[in-house]
C-alpha positions as CSV (number, residue, x, y, z in Angstrom):
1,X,57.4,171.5,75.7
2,X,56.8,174.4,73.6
3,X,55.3,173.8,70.4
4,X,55.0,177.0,68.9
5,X,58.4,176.2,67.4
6,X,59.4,173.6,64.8
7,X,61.3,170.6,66.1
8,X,65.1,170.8,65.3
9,X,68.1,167.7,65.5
10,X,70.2,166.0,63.5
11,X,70.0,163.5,60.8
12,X,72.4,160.6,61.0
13,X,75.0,160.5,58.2
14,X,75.5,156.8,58.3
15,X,73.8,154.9,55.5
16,X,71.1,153.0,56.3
17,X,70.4,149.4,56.3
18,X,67.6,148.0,53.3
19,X,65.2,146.2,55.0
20,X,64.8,142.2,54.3
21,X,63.5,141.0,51.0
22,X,61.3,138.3,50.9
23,X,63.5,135.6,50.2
24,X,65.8,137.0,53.1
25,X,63.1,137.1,55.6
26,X,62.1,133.2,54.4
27,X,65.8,132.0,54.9
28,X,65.8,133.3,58.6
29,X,62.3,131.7,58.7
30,X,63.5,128.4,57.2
31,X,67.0,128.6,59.5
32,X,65.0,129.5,62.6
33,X,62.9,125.8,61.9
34,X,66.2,124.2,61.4
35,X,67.5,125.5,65.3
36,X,64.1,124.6,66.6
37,X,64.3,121.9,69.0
38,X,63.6,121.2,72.7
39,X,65.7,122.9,74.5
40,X,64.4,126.6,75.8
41,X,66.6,128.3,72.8
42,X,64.8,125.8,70.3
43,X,61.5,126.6,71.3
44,X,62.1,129.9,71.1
45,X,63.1,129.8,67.8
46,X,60.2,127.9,67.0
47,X,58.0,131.0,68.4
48,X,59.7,133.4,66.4
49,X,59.8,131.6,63.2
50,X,56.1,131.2,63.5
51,X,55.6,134.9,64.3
52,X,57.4,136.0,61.6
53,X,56.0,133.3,59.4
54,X,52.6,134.3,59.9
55,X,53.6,137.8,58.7
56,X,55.0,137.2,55.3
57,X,52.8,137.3,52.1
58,X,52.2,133.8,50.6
59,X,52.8,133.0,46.9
């Protein structure tokens, strides 16, 4: 890899996504704890709900 040179490529045209607002990211939260059951999907949406739970400011 030569570095002596600056990096070249192209941008992509589409637009881009926002990312989640708060009360977005609580929603899936809240949704995710509504799926979450016993079965392997359930507990697995348990998991993630608590992952991303964990990561969201409180207030």
């Amino acid at each position: 890899m030569d570095l002596s040179t600056p990096p070249t490529g192209d941008y992509p045209t589409d637009p881009r996504v926002p990312l989640l607002t708060l009360a977005e990211a609580q929603g899936a939260v809240r949704l995710l704890m509504h799926l979450a059951d016993d079965s392997a999907e359930g507990q697995e949406a348990r998991d993630l709900a608590a992952d991303i739970g964990v990561r969201l400011p409180t207030g």
